[in-house]
N, C-alpha and C positions, 0 to 999 in steps of 0.2 A: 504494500500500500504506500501512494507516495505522502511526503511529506506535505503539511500545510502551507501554502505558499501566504505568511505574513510578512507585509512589506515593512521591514528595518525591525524584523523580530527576530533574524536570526533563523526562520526556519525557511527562510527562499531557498527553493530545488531548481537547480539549472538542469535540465532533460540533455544529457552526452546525444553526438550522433550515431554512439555505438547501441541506446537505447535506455543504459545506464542514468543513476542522479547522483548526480555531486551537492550538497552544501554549499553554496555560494561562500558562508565563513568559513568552510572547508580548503578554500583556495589561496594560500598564503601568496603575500607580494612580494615576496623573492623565489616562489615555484616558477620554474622552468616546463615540470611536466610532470604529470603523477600517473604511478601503476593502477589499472584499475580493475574492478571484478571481472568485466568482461574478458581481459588476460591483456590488454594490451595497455602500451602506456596512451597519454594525450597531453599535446603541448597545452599550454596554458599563455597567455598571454594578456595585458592588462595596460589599460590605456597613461599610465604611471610609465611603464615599459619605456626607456630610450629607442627610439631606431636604430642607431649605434650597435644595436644589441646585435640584430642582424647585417648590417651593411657599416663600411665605414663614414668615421663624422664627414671627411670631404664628400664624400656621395652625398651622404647625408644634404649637405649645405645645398650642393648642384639640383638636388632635386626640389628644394625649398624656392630657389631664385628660378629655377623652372617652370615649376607647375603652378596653376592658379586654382586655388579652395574656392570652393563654394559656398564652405560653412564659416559663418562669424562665431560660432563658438572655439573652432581649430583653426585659424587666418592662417598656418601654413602646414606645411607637409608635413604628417608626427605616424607617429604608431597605428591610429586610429585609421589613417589613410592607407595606410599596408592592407592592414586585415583587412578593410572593406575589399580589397583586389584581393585577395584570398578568399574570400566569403562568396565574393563575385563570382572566380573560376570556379568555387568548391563549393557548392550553397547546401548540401547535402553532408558534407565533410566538416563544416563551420558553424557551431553555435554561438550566438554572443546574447550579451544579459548587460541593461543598462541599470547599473547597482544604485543611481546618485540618490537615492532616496535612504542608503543604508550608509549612514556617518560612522559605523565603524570599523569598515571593511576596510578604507585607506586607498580607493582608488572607483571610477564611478564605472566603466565598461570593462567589461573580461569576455575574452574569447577562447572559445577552446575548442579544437582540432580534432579531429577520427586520427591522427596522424600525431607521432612525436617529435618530441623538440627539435632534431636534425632533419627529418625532412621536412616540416614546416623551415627549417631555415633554410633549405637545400629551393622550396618552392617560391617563398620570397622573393632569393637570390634570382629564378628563373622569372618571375612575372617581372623584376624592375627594369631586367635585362629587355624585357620584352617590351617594358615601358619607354626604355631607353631608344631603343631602337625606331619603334614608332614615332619619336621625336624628334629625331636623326632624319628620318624619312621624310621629315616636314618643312627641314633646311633649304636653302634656299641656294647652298653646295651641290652640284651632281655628284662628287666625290666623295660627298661624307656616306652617305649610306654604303658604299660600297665597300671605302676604307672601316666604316663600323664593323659590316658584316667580315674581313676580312679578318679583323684584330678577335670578333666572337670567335672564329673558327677553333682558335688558340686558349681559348678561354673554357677551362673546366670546370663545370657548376659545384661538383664534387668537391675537389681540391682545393677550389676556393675556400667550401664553409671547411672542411679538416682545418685548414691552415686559420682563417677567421675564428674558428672555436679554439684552437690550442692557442693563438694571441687571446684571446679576452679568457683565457683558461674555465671554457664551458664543457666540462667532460663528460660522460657518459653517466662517470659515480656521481655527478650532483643534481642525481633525480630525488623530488622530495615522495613520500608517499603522502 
């Protein structure tokens, strides 16, 4: 039987896409990804979350002075805008829970994944790429697309997050349950 969903009482049930229910205060804000009944793990994600987390600050920046939000409550590119393109490719794979009404969780949206920490970082890495690209393709250079797609060739989405997680030393053992 599920849980009572009372709003800022502590017993909000986020419904997994695995089928599973998490506790919303179940979802600590330094969880990367937690094991769960179902046998598998699921990233975690939370709009507190740096980008950084995923991609580097200078990305970071380039995507900030590139893109234009929509929303006056985020005026520029943050965490929130990732998963929404996650959510978007994956909308079956993605649940998200807008917390702001519960002041003691410490963070007001959380999203969480059919999928664990690494390959949600591994997908990321592929949609911004994909983001990127399509921006490239908008230039006003005949060269640049060609030169982008050139320099992707070389570019391992893999390799990338190993090397990205072992700098921001995101390892495997620092899954929370």
């Amino acid at each position: 039987m599920a849980e009572p969903r009372v709003p800022g009482g502590g017993g909000d049930v986020l419904e997994l896409p695995c089928g599973e229910e998490k506790r919303i205060r179940d979802l600590d804000m330094g969880m990367r990804e937690f094991d769960c009944a179902c046998g598998e793990s699921h990233a975690v994600v939370m709009d507190i979350h740096p980008p950084d987390r995923f991609i580097p600050e200078f990305l970071v920046e380039v995507l900030r002075e590139a893109i234009e939000t929509t929303s006056e409550e985020m005026p520029e590119f943050d965490t929130p805008h990732m998963l929404g393109i996650v959510l978007e490719e994956f909308p079956q794979q993605v649940v998200s829970e807008d917390v702001t009404e519960d002041h003691d969780v410490g963070y007001s949206m959380v999203w969480v994944t059919d999928f664990d920490s690494r390959r949600l970082h591994e997908i990321i890495v592929e949609l911004i790429v994909e983001l990127m690209e399509h921006a490239v393709s908008h230039s006003e250079d005949p060269n640049a697309t060609a030169e982008f797609e050139s320099q992707m060739l070389d570019f391992d989405v893999q390799e990338f997050v190993d090397q990205y997680r072992d700098q921001r030393d995101l390892s495997a053992d620092d899954v929370y349950v």
